[in-house]
C-alpha positions in Angstrom: 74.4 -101.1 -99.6 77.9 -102.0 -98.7 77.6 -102.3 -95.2 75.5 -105.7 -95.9 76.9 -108.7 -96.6 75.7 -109.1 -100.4 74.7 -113.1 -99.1 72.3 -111.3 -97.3 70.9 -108.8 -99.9 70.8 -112.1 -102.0 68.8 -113.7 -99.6 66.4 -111.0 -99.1 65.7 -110.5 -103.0 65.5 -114.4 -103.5 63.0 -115.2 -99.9 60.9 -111.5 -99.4 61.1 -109.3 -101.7 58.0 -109.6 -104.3 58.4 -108.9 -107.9 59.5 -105.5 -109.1 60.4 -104.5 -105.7 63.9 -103.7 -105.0 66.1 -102.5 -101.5 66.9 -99.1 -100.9 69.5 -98.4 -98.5 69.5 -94.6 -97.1 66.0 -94.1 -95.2 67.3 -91.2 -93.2 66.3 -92.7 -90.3 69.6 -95.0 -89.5 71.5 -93.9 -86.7 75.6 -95.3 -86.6 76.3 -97.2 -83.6 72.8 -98.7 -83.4 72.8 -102.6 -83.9 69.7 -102.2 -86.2 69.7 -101.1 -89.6 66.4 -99.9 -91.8 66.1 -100.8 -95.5 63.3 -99.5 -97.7 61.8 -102.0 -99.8 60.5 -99.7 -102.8 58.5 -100.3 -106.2 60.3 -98.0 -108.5 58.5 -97.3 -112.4 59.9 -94.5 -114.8 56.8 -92.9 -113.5 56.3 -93.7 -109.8 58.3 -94.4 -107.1 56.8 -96.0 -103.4 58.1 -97.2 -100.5 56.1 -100.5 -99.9 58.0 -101.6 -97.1 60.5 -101.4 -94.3 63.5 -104.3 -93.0 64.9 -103.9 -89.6 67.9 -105.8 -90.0 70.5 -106.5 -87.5 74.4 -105.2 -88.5 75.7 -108.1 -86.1 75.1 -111.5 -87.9 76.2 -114.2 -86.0 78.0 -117.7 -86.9 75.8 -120.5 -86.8 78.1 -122.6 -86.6 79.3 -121.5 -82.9 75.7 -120.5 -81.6 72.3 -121.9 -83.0 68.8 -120.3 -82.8 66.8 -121.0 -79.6 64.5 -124.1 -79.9 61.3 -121.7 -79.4 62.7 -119.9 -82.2 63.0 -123.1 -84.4 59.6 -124.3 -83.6 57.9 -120.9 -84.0 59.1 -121.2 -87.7 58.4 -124.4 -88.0 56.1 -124.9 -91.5 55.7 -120.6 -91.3 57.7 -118.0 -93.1 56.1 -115.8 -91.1 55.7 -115.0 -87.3 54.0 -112.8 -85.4 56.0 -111.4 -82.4 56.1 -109.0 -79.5 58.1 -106.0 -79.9 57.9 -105.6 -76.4 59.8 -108.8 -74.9 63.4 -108.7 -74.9 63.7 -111.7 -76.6 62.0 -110.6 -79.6 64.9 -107.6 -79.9 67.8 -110.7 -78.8 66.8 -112.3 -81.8 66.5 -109.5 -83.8 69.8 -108.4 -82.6 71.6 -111.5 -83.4 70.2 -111.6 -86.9 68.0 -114.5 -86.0 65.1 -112.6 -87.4 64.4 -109.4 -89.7 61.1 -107.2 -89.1 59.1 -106.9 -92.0 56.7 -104.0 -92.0 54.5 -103.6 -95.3 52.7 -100.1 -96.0 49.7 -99.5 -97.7 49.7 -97.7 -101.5 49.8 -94.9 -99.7 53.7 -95.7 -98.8 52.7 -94.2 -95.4 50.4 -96.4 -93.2 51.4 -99.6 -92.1 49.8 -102.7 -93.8 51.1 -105.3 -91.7 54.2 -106.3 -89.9 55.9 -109.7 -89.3 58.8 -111.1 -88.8 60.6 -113.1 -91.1 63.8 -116.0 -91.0 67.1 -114.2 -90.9 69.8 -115.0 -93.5 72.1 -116.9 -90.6 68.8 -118.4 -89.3 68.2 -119.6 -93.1 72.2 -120.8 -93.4 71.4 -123.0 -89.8 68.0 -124.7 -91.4 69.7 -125.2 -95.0 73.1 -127.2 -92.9 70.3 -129.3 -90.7 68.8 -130.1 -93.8 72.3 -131.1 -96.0 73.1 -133.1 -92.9 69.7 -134.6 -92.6 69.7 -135.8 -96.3 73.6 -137.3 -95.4 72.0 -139.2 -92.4 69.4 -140.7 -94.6 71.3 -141.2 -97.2 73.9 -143.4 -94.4 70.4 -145.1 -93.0 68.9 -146.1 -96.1 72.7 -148.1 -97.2 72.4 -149.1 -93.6 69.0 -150.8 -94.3 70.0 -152.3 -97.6 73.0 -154.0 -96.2 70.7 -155.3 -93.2 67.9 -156.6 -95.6 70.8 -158.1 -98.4 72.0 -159.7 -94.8 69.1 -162.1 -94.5 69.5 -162.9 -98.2 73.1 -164.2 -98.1 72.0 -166.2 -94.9 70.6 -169.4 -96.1 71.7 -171.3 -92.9 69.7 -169.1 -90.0 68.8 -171.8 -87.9 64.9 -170.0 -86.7 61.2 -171.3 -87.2 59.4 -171.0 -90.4 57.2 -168.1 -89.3 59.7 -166.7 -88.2 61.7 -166.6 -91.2 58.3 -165.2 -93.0 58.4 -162.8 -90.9 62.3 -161.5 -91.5 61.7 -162.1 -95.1 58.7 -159.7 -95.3 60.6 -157.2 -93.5 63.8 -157.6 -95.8 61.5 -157.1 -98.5 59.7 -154.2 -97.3 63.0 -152.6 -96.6 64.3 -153.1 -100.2 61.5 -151.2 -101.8 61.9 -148.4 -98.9 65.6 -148.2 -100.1 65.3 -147.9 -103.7 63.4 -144.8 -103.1 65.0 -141.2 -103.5 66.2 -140.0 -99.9 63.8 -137.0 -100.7 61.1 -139.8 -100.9 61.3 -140.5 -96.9 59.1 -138.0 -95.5 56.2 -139.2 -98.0 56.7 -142.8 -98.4 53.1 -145.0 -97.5 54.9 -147.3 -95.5 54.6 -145.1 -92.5 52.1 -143.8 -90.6 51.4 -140.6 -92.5 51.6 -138.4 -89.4 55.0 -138.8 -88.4 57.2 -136.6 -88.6 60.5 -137.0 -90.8 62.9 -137.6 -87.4 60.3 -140.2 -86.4 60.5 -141.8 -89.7 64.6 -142.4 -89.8 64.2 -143.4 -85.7 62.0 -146.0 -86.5 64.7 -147.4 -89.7 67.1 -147.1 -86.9 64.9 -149.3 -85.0 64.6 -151.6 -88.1 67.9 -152.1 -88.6 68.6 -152.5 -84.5 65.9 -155.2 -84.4 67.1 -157.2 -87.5 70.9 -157.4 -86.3 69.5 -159.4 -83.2 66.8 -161.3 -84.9 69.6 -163.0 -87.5 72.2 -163.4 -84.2 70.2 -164.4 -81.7 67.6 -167.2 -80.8 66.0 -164.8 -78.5 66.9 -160.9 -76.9 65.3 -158.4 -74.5 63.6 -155.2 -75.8 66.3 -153.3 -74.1 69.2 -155.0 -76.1 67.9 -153.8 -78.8 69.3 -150.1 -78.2 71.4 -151.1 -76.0 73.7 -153.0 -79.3 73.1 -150.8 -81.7 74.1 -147.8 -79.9 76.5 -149.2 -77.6 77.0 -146.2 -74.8 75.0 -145.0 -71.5 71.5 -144.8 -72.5 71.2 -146.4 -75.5 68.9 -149.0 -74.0 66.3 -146.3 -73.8 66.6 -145.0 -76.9 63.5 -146.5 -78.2 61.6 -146.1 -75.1 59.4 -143.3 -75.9 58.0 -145.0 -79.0 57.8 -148.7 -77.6 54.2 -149.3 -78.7 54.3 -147.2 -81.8 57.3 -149.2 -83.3 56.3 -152.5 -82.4 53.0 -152.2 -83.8 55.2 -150.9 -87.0 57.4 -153.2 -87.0 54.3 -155.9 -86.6 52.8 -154.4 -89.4 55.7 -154.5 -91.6 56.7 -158.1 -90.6 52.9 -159.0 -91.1 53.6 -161.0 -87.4 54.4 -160.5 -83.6 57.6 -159.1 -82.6 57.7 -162.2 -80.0 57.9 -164.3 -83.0 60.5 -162.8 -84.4 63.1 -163.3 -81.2 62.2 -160.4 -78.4 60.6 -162.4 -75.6 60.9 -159.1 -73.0 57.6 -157.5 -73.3 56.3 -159.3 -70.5 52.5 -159.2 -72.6 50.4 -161.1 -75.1 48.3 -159.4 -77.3 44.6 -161.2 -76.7 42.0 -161.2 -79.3 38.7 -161.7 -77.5 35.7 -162.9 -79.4 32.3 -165.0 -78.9 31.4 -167.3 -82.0 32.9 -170.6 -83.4 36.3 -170.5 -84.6 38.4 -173.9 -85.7 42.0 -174.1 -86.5 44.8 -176.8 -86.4 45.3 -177.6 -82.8 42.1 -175.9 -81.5 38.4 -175.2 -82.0 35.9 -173.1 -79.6 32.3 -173.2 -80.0 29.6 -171.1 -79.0 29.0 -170.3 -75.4 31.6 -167.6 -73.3 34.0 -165.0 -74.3 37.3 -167.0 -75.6 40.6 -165.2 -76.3 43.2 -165.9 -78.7 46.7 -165.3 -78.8 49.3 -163.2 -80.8 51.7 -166.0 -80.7 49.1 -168.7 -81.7 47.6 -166.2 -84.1 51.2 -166.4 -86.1 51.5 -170.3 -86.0 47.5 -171.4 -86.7 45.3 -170.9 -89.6 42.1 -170.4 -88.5 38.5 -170.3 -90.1 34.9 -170.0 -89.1 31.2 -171.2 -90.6 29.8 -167.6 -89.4 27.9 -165.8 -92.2 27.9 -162.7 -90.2 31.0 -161.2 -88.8 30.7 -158.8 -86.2 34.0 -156.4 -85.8 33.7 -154.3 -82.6 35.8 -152.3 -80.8 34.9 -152.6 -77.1 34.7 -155.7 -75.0 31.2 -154.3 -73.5 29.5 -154.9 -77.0 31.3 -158.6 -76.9 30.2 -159.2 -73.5 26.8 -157.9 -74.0 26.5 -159.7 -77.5 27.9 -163.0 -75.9 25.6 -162.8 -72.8 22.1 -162.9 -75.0 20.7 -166.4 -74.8 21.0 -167.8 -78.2 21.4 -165.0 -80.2 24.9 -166.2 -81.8 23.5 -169.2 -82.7 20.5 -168.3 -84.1 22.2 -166.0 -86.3 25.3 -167.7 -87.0 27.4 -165.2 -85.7 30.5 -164.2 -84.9 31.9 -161.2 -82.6 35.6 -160.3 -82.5 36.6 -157.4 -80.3 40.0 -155.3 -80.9 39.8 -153.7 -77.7 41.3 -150.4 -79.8 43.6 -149.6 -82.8 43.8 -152.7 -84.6 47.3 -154.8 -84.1 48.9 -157.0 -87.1 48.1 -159.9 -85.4 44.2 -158.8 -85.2 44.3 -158.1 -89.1 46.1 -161.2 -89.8 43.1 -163.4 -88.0 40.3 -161.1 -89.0 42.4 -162.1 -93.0 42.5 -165.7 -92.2 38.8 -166.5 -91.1 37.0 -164.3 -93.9 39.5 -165.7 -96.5 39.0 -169.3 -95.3 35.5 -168.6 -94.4 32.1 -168.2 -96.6 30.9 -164.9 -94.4 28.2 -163.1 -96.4 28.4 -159.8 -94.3 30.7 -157.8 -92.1 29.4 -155.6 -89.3 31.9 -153.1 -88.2 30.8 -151.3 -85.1 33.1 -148.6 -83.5 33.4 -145.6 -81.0 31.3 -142.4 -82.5 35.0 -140.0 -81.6 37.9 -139.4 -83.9 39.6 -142.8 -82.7 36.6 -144.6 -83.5 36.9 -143.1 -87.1 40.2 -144.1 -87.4 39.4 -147.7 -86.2 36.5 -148.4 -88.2 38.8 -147.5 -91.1 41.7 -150.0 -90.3 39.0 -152.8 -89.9 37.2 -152.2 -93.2 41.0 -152.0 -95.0 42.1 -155.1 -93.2 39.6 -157.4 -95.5 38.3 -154.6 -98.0 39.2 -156.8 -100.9 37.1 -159.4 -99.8 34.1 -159.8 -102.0 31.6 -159.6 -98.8 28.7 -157.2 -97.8 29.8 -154.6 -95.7 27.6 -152.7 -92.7 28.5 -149.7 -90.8 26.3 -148.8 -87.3 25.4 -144.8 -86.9 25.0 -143.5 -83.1 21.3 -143.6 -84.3 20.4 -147.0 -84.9 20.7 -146.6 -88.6 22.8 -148.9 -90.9 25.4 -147.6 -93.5 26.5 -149.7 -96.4 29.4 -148.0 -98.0 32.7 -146.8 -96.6 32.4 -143.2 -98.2 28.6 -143.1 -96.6 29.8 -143.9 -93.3 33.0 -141.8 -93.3 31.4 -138.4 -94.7 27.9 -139.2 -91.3 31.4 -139.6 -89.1 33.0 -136.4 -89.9 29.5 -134.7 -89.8 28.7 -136.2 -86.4 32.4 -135.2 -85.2 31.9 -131.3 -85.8 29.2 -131.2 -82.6 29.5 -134.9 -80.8 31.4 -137.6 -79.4 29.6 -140.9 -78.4 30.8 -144.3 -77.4 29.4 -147.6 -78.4 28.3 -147.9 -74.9 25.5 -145.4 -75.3 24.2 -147.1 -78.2 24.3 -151.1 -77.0 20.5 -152.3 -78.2 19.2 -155.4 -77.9 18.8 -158.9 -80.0 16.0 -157.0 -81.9 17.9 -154.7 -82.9 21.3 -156.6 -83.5 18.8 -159.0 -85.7 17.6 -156.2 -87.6 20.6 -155.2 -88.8 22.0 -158.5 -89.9 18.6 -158.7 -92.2 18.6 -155.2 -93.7 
């Protein structure tokens, strides 16, 4: 056993061997010069004594801190502590070789025929993840103060000469960012203020985002999208450094801020977000009626307060349902209705108007009427959160024709529906008959 480092032989009790099971050196099958060496994992009684298993280890371990494992490697390991490789491709014996990996083979009771055989995360490979994860907690650790001293930033600034809405929208952030930073670093990768599928990397890109975005929102009147990089990282590059998540982070950042990001300062994305519906809507400065398809604004969205007289809501997600809906002679007005399309996933400044008209409205139902795929799913969820705590009927449309009245009801037909179809609402558009139908069932 002394030709192993005993941090390895640690390493292998602690991460494969099982209980009772301990490592036997001699196999007789070791050869000296070889880069590989064989260790018997046995199960050793006062009355027994089998070999369950056998380790192919290599004698060369190398330093991770001059070479690291191959990305394939990483990601093959990724979540696993087992692989499954080829013995035949030379890069399965590399690794092997360089201690990246150690073969596990696992006999049956017999101690003779093989069981299975896997490979499983060398001790050097094992040092390499446990520094990336030390150094990972340090750079959230750095983030988080980083965050705290942005949000305690806006605090001590009582003289930041910016519009009202858009000083909501920097305090909402602050104060979002305060609860995210009196959380355990440890907490990052499950906090609920994200989206729950991203990744941990994701996650502290985005705070770096944050904190990017507030520095020029309290400095300047107005900035670009690519200063926002471009100042906070300060070399060649760094205004794309938030490139490949541009829509993702904005919509974030939208959500988090509860208003547009051309609200808050950044005046470069060359867009407005539209909300297109059919129906009467008031608010301050403006008031549409029924008649044509109307949009309304993210900006105007932020700065209006806007209510209806509908008592039935219609929340769709393609504009052919608006258009159709909008195009039927009298059908809105006979049925005091109003139709808002999202167009897709639902942006802050759709949930913040959908908020505004039911809580300044008297609707007495909502009819939520989505795509019958995954996304669909998904969007039919963020409508029915955005005003769930509303005290108002709610109405889900099947592929069928059929009408669903609870969330849980239409979620558990969805994921039934999902296992052999996909529909869009397209294939499903119906009539005035039908739309009426539904409003009195």
């Amino acid at each position: 056993m002394d030709k192993l480092d005993p941090l390895l032989i640690s390493y292998i009790e602690k991460s494969i061997l099982k209980g009772s099971e301990q490592l036997e050196m001699d196999t007789g099958n070791n050869q000296p010069g070889l880069p590989f060496i064989d260790v018997n994992i046995i199960k050793r009684t006062e009355r027994t004594y089998r070999v369950a298993g056998v380790l192919t280890l290599s004698t060369n371990q190398p330093d991770a801190s001059v070479e690291n494992p191959d990305e394939e490697l990483i990601k093959l390991f990724s979540f696993k502590r087992k692989i499954t490789l080829d013995d035949r491709e030379p890069k399965t014996m590399r690794w092997l070789e360089l201690g990246w990996v150690i073969r596990e083979v696992r006999f049956n009771k017999d101690g003779k025929t093989v069981d299975s055989m896997h490979y499983r995360m060398g001790y050097c490979f094992y040092k390499y993840e446990s520094e990336k994860a030390l150094q990972r907690k340090y750079a959230v650790e750095e983030l988080l103060q980083s965050l705290g001293e942005s949000a305690a930033a806006f605090g001590d600034s009582s003289e930041i000469p910016v519009a009202t809405h858009r000083k909501r929208g920097l305090q909402a952030l602050a104060s979002l960012i305060s609860e995210i930073t009196a959380q355990m670093p440890s907490e990052l990768g499950t906090s609920s203020h994200f989206p729950a599928r991203w990744s941990v990397s994701k996650r502290m890109n985005f705070l770096h985002f944050i904190v990017a975005f507030i520095r020029l929102a309290f400095s300047r009147a107005n900035f670009d999208w690519k200063e926002i990089g471009a100042n906070y990282y300060r070399e060649i590059g760094g205004s794309k450094a938030f490139d490949s998540y541009k829509d993702e982070f904005l919509a974030q950042l939208e959500e988090w801020a509860q208003c547009p990001a051309d609200s808050l300062g950044m005046t470069s994305l060359g867009k407005i977000t539209p909300l297109y519906f059919s129906g009467m809507i008031a608010g301050q400065f403006s008031a549409y009626r029924f008649g044509p398809v109307h949009a309304l604004t993210d900006l105007a969205i932020a700065e209006e307060e806007y209510t209806t007289e509908a008592t039935t809501i219609w929340l769709v997600e393609n504009r052919a349902i608006l258009t159709r809906m909008a195009a039927e002679q009298g059908f809105l007005q006979d049925t005091n209705s109003l139709v808002l399309c999202v167009d897709g996933h639902l942006r802050s400044s759709h949930r913040l108007c959908i908020r505004q008209l039911v809580k300044n409205g008297a609707p007495e139902q909502i009819i939520i009427w989505s795509d019958y795929d995954p996304d669909g799913l998904l969007i039919a969820k963020e409508l029915y959160l955005a005003v769930d705590q509303h005290p108002v009927a709610f109405k889900w449309i099947t592929h069928d024709f059929a009408v669903l009245t609870s969330w849980k009801e239409y979620e558990e037909y969805m994921k039934t529906f999902l296992k052999q179809y996909r529909a869009e609402q397209e294939q499903a558009l119906g009539g005035a008959a039908d739309w009426k139908k539904w409003i009195a069932l």
